[in-house]
N, C-alpha and C positions, 0 to 999 in steps of 0.2 A: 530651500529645497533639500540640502543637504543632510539639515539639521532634522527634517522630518523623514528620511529616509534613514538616517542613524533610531528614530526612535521607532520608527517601524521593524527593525532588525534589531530592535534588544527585544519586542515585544514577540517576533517570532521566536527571539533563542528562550525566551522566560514559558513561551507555551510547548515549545521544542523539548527543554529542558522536564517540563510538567508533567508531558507525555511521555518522558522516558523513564521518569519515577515510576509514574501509575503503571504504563505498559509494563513495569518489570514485575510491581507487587501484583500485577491481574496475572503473570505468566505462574508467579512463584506461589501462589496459596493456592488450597482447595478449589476446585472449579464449580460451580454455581450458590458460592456461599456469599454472604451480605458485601463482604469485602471484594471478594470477585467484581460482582458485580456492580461497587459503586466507582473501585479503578477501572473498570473498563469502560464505565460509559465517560470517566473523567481523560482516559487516555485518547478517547475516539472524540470526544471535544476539543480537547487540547491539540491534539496533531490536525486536527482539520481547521482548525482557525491559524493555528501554522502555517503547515500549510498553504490555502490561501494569501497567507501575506507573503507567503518566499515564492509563489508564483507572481505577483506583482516585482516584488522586489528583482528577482531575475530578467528582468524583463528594462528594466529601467536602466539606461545610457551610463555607462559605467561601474555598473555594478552587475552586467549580465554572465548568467551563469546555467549554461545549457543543462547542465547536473542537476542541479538546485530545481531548476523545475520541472524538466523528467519527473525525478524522485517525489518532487511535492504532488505531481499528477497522478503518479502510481499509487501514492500510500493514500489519497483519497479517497481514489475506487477501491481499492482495497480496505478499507475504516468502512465505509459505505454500504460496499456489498458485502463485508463481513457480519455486517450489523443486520443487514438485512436478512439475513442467512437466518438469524431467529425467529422469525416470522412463518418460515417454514416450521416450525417446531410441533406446534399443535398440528394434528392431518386436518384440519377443518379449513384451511388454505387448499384449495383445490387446483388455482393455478398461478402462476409468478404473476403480476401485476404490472402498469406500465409503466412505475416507479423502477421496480428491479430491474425489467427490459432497458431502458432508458440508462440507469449506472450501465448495467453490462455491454449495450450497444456503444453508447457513446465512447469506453475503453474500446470498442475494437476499431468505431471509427479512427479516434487519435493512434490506435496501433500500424494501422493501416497507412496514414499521414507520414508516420515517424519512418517505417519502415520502405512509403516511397522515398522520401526523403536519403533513405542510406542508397536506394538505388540513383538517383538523381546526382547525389553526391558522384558516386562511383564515376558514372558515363560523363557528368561534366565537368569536374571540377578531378576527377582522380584521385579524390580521395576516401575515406572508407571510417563511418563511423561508427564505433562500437558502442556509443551509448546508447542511438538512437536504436540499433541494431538490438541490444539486450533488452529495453524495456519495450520497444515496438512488438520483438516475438513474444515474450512474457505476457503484454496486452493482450497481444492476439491470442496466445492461448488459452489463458483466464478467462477470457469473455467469452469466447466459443464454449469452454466447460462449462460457465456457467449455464449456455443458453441449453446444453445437454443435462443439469443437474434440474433444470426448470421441466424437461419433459420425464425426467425417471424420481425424481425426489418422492415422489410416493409410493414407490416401491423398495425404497429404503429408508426405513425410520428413523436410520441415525445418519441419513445422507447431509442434514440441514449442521449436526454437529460438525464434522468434518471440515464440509464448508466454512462453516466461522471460523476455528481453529486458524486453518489454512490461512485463512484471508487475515485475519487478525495477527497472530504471528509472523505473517508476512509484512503487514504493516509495522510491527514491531523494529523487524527486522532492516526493513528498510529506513527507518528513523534512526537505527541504530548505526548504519551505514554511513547517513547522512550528515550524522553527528561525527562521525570519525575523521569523513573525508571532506566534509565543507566546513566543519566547526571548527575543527582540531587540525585541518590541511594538511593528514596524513592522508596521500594518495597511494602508496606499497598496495601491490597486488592484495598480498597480505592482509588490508585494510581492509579491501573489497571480498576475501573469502571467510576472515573468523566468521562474523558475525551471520550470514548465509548459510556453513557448513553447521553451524549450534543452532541455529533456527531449523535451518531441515532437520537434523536427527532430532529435533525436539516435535516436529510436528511426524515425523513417521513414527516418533514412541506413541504417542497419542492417537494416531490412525488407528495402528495394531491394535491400541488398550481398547481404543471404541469397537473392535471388531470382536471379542473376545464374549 
């Protein structure tokens, strides 16, 4: 048992590791050039078969880690609905599908869960959890915008770029987090802001340039 759950966790850190290559060279080059595009479909592979296996693996008696699969649930919908976000591109998509609905729904159910959850916590056990607390609001937020970006997306022709960026970089980001703080078992506040504070001004420089 043991020995299959050690190779289950090299094979997460080998596609963990994969995804934080390609996520970097898709962040660092040209945006819709060959290269772009073939790390990023290699980075949204890679982090969701991750992914995937650190939500098993967190989940298994001695090795559980409420972090580890948070963050694996987050970066999925986010890889997902980032990805989806292209679909919008052409206006000959007339309205979100019940693929898109469905990512976006299902992040606000689990947002909802996570977030009674901090209130459950509170009333009976008196205590107060902040992870469930940041990624349950984040959920919730992301998924209600989405279901707002599904009724105006045509009235904005570069609403679908945005979107991806956003969700893409986010997921970036959040791999990048995860790698600091469950890989490398640097917890410092510290830990939990570079990477966040360089993701956002890297996605509001790109907002503004789309706006221009």
């Amino acid at each position: 048992m043991e020995q299959g759950i050690k190779i289950a966790i090299y094979i997460h850190a080998f596609f963990g590791g994969l995804g934080l290559i390609t996520g970097l060279i898709s962040v660092l080059v040209k945006k819709g050039n060959k290269t772009h595009k073939k790390a990023g479909k290699l980075f949204s592979v890679s982090m969701i078969i991750s992914c995937l296996i650190s939500l098993v693996i967190a989940c298994i008696p001695k090795h559980e880690n409420v972090f580890l699969f948070l963050i694996g649930l987050f970066t999925i919908y986010l890889v997902l609905s980032g990805n989806r976000a292209l679909s919008f591109k052409s206006h000959l998509k007339t309205h979100a599908n019940f693929c898109d609905k469905l990512i976006s729904g299902s992040m606000i159910i689990s947002a909802v869960f996570m977030l009674g959850y901090v209130i459950y916590d509170v009333i009976f056990n008196s205590k107060f959890d902040v992870l469930f607390l940041v990624f349950g609001g984040l959920g919730l937020f992301l998924g209600l915008k989405d279901f707002r970006f599904f009724k105006t997306f045509k009235t904005n022709k570069k609403a679908w770029l945005k979107s991806h960026i956003g969700k893409i970089v986010g997921a970036f980001i959040a791999s990048v987090t995860a790698f600091i703080v469950a890989g490398l078992s640097i917890t410092s506040l510290v830990s939990w802001l570079i990477p966040t504070v360089v993701g956002t001004i890297y996605i509001i420089y790109w907002s503004r340039k789309i706006q221009v």
